[in-house]
N, C-alpha and C positions, 0 to 999 in steps of 0.2 A: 902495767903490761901483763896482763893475764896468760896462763902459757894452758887456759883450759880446752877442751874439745868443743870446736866448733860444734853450735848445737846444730840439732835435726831439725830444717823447717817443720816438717808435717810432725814434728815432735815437743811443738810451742804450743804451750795454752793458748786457750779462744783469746782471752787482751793480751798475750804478747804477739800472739799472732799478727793481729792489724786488724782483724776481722771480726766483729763480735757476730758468733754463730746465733747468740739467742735473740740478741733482737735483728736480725736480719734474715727470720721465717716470714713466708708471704705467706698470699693466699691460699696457696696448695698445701702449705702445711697446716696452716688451721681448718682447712677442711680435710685433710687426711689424721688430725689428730680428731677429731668429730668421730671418723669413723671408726678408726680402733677402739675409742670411747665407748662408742658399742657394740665394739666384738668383747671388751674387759668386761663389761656389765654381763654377760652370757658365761666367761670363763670361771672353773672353778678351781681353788689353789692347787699347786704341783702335786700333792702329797696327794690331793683327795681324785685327782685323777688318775695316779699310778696305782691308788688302790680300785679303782676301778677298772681297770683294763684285766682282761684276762687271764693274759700274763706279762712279765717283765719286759719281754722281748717285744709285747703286742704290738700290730700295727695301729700306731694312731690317724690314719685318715682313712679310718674304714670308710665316712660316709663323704665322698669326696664332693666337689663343688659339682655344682650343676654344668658350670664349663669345660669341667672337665671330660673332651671330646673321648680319650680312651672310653668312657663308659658310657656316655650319653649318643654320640655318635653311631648309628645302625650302617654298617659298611661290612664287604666280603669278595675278600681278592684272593680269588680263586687259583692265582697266578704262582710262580716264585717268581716276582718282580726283584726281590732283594735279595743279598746275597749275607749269610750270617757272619759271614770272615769279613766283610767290609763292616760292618756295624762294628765289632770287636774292632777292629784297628779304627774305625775315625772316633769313637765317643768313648767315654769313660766318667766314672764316678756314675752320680747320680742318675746324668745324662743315658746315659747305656742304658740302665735300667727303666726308664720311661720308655726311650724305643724299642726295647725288647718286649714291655709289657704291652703296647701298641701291635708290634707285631702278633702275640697271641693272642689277641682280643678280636684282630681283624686278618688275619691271614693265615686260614685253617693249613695248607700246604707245607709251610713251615712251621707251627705252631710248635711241635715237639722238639725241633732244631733250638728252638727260640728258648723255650722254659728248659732244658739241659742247659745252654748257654748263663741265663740268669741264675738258675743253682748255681753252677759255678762262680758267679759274682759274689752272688749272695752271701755264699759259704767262707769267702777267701777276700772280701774284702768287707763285709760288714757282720752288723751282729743280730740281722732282723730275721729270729726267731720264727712269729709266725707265719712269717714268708716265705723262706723255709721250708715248714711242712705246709704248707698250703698250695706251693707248686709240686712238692710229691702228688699231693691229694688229686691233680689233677692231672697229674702224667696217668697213673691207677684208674680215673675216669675214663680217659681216652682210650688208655686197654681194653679195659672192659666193653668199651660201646663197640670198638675197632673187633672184638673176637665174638661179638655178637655177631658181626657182619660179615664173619670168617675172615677179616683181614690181617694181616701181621703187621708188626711193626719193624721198620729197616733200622732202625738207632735201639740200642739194649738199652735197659732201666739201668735207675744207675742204684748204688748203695745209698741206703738212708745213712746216715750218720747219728747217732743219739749220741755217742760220746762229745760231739762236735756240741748237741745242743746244750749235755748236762752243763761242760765246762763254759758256755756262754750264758749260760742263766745263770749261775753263782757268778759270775766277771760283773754282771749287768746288774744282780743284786749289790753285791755290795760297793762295786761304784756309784751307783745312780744314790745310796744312799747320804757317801760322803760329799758328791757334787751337794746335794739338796742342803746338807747340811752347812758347807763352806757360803754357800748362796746365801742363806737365811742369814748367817753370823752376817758376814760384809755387809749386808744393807742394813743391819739392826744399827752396825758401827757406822755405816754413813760414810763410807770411804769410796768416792766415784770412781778408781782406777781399779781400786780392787773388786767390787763389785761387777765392774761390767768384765772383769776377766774371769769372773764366776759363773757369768751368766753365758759369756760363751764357750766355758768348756762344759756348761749345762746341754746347752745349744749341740754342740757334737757329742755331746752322749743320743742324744735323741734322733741327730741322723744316722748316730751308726747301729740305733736300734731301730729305725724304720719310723718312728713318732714322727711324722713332718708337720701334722696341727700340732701336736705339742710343741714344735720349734717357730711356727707361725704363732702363737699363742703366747709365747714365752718370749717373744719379740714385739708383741703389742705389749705388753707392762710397760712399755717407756724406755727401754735398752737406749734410746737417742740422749734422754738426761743424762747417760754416766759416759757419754760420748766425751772426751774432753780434749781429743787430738784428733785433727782432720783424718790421721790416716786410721782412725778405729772408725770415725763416720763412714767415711768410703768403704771397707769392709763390711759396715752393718749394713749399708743400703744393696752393696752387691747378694749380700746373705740373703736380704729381705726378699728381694728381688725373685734370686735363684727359688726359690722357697716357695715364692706363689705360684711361678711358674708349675714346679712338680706337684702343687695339690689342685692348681686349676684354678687360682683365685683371683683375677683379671682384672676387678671392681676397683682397686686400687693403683694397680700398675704403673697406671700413667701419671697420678700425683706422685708417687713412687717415686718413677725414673726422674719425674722433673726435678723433687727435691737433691736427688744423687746427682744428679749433672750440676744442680749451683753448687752443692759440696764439693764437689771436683772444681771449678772455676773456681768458688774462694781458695780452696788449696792450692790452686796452680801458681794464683796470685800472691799467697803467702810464700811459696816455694821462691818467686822469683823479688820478692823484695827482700828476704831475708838473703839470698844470692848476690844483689848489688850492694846491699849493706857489708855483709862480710868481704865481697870485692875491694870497699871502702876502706877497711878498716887495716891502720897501720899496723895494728897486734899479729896482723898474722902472719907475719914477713918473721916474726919469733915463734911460731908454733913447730913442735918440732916432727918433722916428718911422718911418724905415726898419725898424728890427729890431721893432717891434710890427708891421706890417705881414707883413715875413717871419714871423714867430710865428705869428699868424693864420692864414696862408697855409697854413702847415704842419700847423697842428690840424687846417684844415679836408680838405686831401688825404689827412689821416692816416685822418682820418673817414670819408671817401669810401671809401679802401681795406679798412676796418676791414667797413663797412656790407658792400659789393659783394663783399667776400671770402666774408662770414659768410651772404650769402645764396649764392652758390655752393655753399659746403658744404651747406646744407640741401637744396639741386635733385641735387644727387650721392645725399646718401642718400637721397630721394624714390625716383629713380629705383633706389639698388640697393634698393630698399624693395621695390619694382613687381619685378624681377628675380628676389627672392626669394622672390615670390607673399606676400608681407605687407602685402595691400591696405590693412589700415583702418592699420598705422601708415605706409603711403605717405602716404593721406590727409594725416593726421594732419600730415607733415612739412612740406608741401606749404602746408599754413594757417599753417603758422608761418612765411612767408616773408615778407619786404619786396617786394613786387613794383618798388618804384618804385630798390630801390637793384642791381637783376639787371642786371648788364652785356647791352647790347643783340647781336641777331646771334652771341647764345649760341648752345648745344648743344639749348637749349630755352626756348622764349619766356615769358610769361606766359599767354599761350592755350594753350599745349602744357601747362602744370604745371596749369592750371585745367580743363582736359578729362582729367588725368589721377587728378586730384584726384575732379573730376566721378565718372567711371566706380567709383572704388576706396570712394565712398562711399555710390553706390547699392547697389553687391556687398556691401558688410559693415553699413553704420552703421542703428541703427533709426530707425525714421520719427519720434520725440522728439528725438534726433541729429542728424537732419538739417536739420527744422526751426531747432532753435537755430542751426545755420550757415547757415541761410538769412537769420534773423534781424538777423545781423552783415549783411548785407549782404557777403559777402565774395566769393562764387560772381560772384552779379552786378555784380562791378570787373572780375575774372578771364575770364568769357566776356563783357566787354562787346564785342568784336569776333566773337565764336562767336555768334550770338542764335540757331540753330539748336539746340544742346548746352543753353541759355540755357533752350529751351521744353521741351528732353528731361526736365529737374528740374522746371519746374513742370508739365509735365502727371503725372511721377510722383508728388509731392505732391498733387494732387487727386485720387489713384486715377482717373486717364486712362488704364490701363496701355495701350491699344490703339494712341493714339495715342503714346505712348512708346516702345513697339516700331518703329513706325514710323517713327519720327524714326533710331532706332539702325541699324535698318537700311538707311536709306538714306546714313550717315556710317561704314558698317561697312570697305567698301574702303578708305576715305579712311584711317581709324584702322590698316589693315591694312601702310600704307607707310611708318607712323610706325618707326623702329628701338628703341626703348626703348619701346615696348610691344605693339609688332604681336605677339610669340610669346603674350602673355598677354589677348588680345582675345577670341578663344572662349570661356574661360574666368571671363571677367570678365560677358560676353555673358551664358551659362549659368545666375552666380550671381543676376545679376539678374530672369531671369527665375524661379527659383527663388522668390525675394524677392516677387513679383507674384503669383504663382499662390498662395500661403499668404497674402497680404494679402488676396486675393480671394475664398479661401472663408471666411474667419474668421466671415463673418457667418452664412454658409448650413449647415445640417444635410443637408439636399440639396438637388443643382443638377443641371441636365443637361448634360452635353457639348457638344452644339451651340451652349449659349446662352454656354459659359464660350468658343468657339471664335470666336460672333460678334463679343465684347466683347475679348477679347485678340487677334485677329487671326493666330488659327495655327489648321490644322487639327485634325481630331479625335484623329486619331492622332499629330501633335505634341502635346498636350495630353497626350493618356496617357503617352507617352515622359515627356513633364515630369514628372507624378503619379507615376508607378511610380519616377524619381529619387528623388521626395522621401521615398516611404513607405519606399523602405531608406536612404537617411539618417534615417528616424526625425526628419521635422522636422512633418510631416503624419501622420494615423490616420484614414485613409478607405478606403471599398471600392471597386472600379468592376463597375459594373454594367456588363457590354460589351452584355447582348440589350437591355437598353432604353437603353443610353446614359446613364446618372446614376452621381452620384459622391454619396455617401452617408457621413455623419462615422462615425465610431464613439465611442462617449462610455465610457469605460475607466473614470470615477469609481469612486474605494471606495468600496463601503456605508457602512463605517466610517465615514472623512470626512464622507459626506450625513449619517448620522446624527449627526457631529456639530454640523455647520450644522444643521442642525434646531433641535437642543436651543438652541443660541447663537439664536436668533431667536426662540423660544419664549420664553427668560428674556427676550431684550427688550421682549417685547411683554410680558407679565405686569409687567412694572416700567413700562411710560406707562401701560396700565389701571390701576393703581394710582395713577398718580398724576391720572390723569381724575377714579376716585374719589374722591381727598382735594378736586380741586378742585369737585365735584358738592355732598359733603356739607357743606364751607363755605359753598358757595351756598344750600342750604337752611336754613343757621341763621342768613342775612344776614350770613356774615363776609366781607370785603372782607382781600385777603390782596397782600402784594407781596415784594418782594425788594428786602434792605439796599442792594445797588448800582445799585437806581436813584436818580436825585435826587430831594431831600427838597426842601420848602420853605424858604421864607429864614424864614418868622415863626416864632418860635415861642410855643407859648400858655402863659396864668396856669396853673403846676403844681397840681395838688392836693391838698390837706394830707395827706393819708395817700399816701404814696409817693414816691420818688425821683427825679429828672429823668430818671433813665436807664428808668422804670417807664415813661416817658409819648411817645406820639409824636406827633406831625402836628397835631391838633388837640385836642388835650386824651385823645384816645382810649388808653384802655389797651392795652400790647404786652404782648401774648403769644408763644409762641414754639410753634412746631409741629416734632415730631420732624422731625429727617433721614431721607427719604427713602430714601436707601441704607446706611440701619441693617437687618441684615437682622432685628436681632432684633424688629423692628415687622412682622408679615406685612399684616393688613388697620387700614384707615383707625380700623374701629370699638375697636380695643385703644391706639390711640395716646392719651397724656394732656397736655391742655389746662394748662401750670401756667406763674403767672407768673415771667417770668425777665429778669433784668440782662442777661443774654450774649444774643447773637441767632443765632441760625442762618441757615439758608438762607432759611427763610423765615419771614416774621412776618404775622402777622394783629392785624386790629385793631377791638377791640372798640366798640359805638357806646356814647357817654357817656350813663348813665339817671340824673338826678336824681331 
């Protein structure tokens, strides 16, 4: 009877686990190890790249991905669509600083607001140097061009700091030298626990000096071999993750995430059989109090991480969903989340995944689809902060379309400064109105322009622009009349077809006239007629000597049995014959008893 601490599922090796992690890599990981394979063959070792960077502090993703929409993306919102104190209170870390740098890239208006803001981050929570002075360098530009054009500026400069930089450049030197060094030793020795704890405090030295290829880079070496406990996998894939996200590196994402989410499933699975086992187990009815408590403890943060992992991965492919213009399965990804287990002052909030959700389901899903997600009530948890987005859905379910344009239009800037979806907002725009204007003629054979121009809220000649979209996508078959203004269906039915609805409605109706007859000419002979599966009486009456209990029904009355109906070989009422019978049919008539 051992009196030791119950262990930590996600803290068992791969075979005590249950689960062997190395042979139970598919096909996503062999081709996601393909490709790192040749991001390693381009890399050059840690040493020889920090001697190459400018300085200690440097940024390492000067030249960022080509996906990278901040820099590749030509956009200019002229507007203050955004508000800087909301950015500051919903995002944080990393997060922050991407849509800070989004807003000065693309939103002259605020641009000053924006870089003051990110100094402050910069300064006060990380150590990246020439980031730094590189947003001074371009507050000093703005002056300058701003006093060329006699303008002033309403925000003061702010204080450069160099003491800030001296004492971060000596912290960064001579850390970065002993990470490098503790790094090199542990994998010389060949110890996977201590190594991989090398490699991720290598890892956060490099985010908090701004290196993020250097942290994507230093995550391709194989960091997954010295993985030896689920709950370090699920941190490396979330790390990974996070990481391409911030330099723009997309190509991989989706083998990525897949791999993280079976990591989370075998863990989950490990969590819950080492759970019934220790249920099982007599010993622990002698543990004493402290180590149930740790137990506890441990299931429950295992949970937590397990939870808040697994909803990360789903918001990653959400969004490489969106990326990839595969709106309805962004949707899709997006309702499968846990909102309440999303780590806060993410990449993207719960409002952000449920307006994105929103959009990608007006663009593709049909109005029985969307309904049933209304039904859940799920929309309405997700924009319970949005109630603007909130009324965009219910005025498009009541075919409001007018006032739903409306609504979009005036949250179109706002959407435009988002970074994970601004490039695909036109587009989404587009589909939905698409979606509107073919919900809106469905009823009419013809309408006239003006009147489809009052109710939707767009000119006439936006209206035709729409129309003439849809008839060569082949999703509408209409004409337009430009000299009178009307739009006129065209009806393409086959004859063929008609004629064969015809005939199908013909034989139906000859088959109820037929049976109105049977029920006419029973009525004129006084027969009262019903059917077996309605209920019968409880009494039953004295039989009569000639015939069998089964001859008789209800009140002494003889059963008779009346052909079936849909015997074709009976055509009219008057060829059908009255005979008595045991068996019943559909339907029985009943004869009145004559003494």
């Amino acid at each position: 009877m051992s009196g030791e601490i119950v262990d930590d599922p996600m803290d068992v090796q791969r075979e005590n686990a249950g689960v062997d992690m190395d042979t139970a890599q598919n096909d996503d990981s062999q081709q996601l190890d393909d490709m790192v394979l040749l991001e390693e063959r381009s890399v050059t070792p840690v040493a020889e790249t920090v001697k190459n960077q400018e300085s200690l502090g440097g940024c390492g993703n000067a030249d960022r991905r080509d996906e990278d929409i901040s820099h590749v993306y030509d956009l200019q919102v002229n507007t203050e669509a955004v508000d800087i104190e909301t950015i500051l209170a919903n995002y944080g870390s990393i997060a922050l600083q991407l849509r800070l740098e989004f807003l000065i890239d693309h939103c002259p208006p605020i641009r000053r607001e924006a870089i003051l803001a990110l100094i402050d981050y910069i300064r006060d929570e990380t150590q990246n140097i020439s980031k730094y002075t590189q947003l001074f360098k371009d507050l000093e530009d703005d002056d300058a061009s701003k006093q060329g054009k006699g303008k002033s500026n309403a925000l003061p400069m702010p204080k450069f700091d160099s003491k800030w930089i001296d004492e971060t450049s000596l912290i960064l030197s001579s850390r970065f030298d002993g990470l490098q060094g503790e790094y090199k030793r542990q994998k010389d020795e060949g110890v996977k626990e201590s190594t991989r704890r090398a490699m991720e405090e290598l890892f956060q030295h490099y985010m908090k000096a701004g290196q993020f290829e250097d942290c994507l880079r230093l995550y391709a070496r194989g960091i997954r071999d010295y993985c030896t406990q689920f709950k370090h996998s699920i941190n490396m894939w979330t790390n990974w993750l996070e990481i391409s996200i911030v330099v723009g590196d997309y190509s991989k994402i989706e083998l990525m995430s897949n791999q993280a989410a079976k990591t989370i499933r075998d863990a989950e699975k490990a969590e819950r059989a080492n759970s019934s086992s220790s249920q099982r187990n007599e010993n622990a009815i002698f543990m004493i109090e402290r180590d149930a408590i740790v137990h506890a403890n441990n299931q429950q943060s295992n949970r937590i991480l397990v939870e808040s992992a697994l909803a990360k991965v789903l918001a990653v492919q959400a969004i490489n969903k969106v990326r990839a213009k595969e709106f309805k399965q962004a949707a899709e990804k997006v309702l499968e989340i846990s909102m309440d287990n999303l780590e806060a002052k993410w990449f993207v909030t719960p409002a952000d995944l449920g307006i994105y959700a929103l959009l990608c389901c007006l663009a593709t899903f049909s109005r029985t689809e969307l309904k049933k997600v209304m039904e859940k009530g799920t929309f309405r948890k997700l924009l319970e902060s949005e109630p603007q987005f909130f009324e965009i859905l219910t005025s498009y379910i009541s075919s409001n379309f007018g006032k739903c344009f409306e609504l979009l239009t005036s949250v179109q800037q706002r959407l435009l400064l988002d970074p994970f979806i601004s490039q695909h907002i036109n587009e989404l725009y587009s589909k939905i109105r698409q979606k509107c204007v073919v919900q809106y003629l469905k009823p009419y054979s013809t309408i006239r322009l003006d009147t489809m121009s009052k109710s939707l809220g767009y000119t006439v000649k936006e209206i035709e622009k729409i129309v003439i979209e849809l008839i060569e996508s082949g999703e509408i078959n209409v004409k337009i009349d430009q000299m009178n203004g009307v739009l006129r269906n065209v009806d393409n039915t086959d004859e063929k077809s008609t004629q064969r609805r015809v005939l199908e409605v013909c034989k139906e109706t000859l088959y109820k006239t037929n049976i109105v007859h049977w029920k006419s000419m029973l009525t004129q002979a006084n027969i009262v007629s019903f059917f077996e599966k309605e209920p019968r009486g409880k009494r039953r009456p004295k039989y009569a000597d000639s015939g069998s209990r089964d001859d008789y029904q209800g009140n002494g009355n003889k059963r008779y049995t009346c052909p079936n109906l849909n015997d074709e070989s009976i055509k009219t009422a008057d060829e059908a014959d009255f005979s008595p019978s045991t068996e019943a049919d559909n339907l029985i008539v009943e004869e009145p008893n004559v003494e």
